[in-house]
C-alpha positions in Angstrom: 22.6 -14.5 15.3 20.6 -12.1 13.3 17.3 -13.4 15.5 19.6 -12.7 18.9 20.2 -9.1 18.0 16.8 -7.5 18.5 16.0 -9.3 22.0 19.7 -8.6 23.2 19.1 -4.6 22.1 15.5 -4.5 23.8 17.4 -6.5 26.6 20.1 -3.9 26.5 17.4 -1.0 26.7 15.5 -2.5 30.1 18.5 -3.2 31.7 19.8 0.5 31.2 16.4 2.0 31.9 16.0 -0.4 35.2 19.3 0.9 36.5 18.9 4.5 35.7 17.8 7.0 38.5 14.5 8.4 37.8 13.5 11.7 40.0 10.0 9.3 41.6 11.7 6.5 43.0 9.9 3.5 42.3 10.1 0.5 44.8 13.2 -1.5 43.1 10.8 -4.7 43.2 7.8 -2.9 41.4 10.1 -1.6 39.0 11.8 -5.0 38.4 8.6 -6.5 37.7 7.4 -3.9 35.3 10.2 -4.5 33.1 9.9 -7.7 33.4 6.5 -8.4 32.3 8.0 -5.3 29.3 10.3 -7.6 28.5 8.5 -11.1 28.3 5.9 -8.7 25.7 8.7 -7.8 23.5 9.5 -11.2 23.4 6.6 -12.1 22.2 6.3 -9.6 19.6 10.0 -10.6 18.3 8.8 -14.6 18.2 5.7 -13.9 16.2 7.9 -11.4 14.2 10.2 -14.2 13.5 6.9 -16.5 12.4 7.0 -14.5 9.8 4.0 -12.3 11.0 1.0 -14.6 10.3 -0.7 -13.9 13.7 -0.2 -9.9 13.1 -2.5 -7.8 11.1 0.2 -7.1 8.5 0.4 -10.9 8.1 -3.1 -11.6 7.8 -3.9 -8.9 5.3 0.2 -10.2 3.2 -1.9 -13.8 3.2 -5.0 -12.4 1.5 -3.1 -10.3 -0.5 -0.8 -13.5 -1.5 -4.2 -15.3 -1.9 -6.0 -12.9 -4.4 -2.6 -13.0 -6.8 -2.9 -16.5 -6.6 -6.4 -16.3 -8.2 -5.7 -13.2 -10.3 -2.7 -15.5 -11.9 -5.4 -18.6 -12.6 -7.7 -16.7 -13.8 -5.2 -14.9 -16.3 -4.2 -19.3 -17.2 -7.5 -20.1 -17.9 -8.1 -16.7 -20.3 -5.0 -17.9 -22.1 -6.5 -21.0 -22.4 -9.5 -19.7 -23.5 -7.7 -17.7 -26.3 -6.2 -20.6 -27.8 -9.6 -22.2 -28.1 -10.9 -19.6 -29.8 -8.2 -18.9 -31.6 -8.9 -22.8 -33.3 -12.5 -22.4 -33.5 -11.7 -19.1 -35.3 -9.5 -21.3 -38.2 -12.1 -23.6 -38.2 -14.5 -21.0 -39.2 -12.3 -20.2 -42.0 -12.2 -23.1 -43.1 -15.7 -24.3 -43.1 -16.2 -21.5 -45.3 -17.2 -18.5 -42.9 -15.8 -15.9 -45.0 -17.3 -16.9 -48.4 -20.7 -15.4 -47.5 -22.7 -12.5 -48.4 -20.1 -9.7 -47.4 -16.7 -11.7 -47.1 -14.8 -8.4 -46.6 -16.7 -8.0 -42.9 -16.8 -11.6 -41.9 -12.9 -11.3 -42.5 -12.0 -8.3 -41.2 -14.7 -9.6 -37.8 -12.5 -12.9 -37.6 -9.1 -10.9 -37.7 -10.9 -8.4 -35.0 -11.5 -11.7 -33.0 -8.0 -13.3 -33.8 -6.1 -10.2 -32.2 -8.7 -10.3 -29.4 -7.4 -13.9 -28.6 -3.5 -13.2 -29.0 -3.8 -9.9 -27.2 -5.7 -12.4 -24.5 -2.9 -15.4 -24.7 0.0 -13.1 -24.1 1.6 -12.9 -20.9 1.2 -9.0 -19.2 3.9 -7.0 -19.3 5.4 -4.5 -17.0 4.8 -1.6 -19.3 1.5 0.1 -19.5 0.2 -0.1 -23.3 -1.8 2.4 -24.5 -4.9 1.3 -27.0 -4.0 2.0 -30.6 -6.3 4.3 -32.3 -8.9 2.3 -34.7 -9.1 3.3 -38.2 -11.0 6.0 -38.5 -15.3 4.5 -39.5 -16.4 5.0 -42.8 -20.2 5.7 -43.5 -21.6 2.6 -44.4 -21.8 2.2 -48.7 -25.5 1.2 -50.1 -26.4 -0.4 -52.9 -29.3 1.1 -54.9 -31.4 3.1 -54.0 -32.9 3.7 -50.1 -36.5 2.5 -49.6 -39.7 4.9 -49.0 
């Protein structure tokens, strides 16, 4: 029904506009065939409207549109697949020893820098715009001894 409605309105429109008296008086036939060929183009428009609009330029530029979210949404999969990896290599590091060199303090605080990276990277987005945290404010860097001349 809801498909019958436009064509029977635009029907409705060239039938009152076909017997209405305009001041030029058209040959009845010419006229008749005008609307006519009017008629068979909104038609046409109301079928491929129907289609859902993949022959239009609206529907061409929704499909490519449709297409780009597609790959948006795997690339977003494979960084949360990505993240977990890390996120396992990171342990593994941890346990392998990474932090029980020279300065453990840095290689620590660089893995947990790295392990927020990958969560922050594995969760899904949210509607909501995030603004960054603020970082702790740097420190000058502390030296041992004396500097060299």
């Amino acid at each position: 029904m809801k498909s019958i409605a436009p064509l029977a309105l635009v029907a409705s429109a060239v039938a009152s506009l076909a017997f209405a008296r305009s001041p030029a008086q058209e040959a009845p036939l010419e006229r008749l065939a005008a609307l006519e060929k009017e008629l068979a183009e909104l038609k046409a428009k109301v079928a491929g409207l129907e289609q859902g609009g993949a022959n239009t330029e609206l529907g061409r530029a929704l499909a490519e549109q449709r297409m780009r979210g597609d790959a948006l949404a795997e690339w977003a999969r494979a960084q949360g697949s990505a993240a977990a990896t890390f996120q396992s290599t990171l342990q593994d590091a941890r346990v392998k020893g990474f932090t029980a060199g020279i300065n453990p303090a840095s290689r620590e605080a660089l893995l947990s820098g790295f392990e927020t990276l990958a969560a922050a990277l594995r969760k899904p987005p949210t509607k909501e715009v995030t603004e960054p945290t603020e970082a702790a404010p740097k420190r000058p860097p502390q030296r041992r001894g004396t500097p060299a001349k």
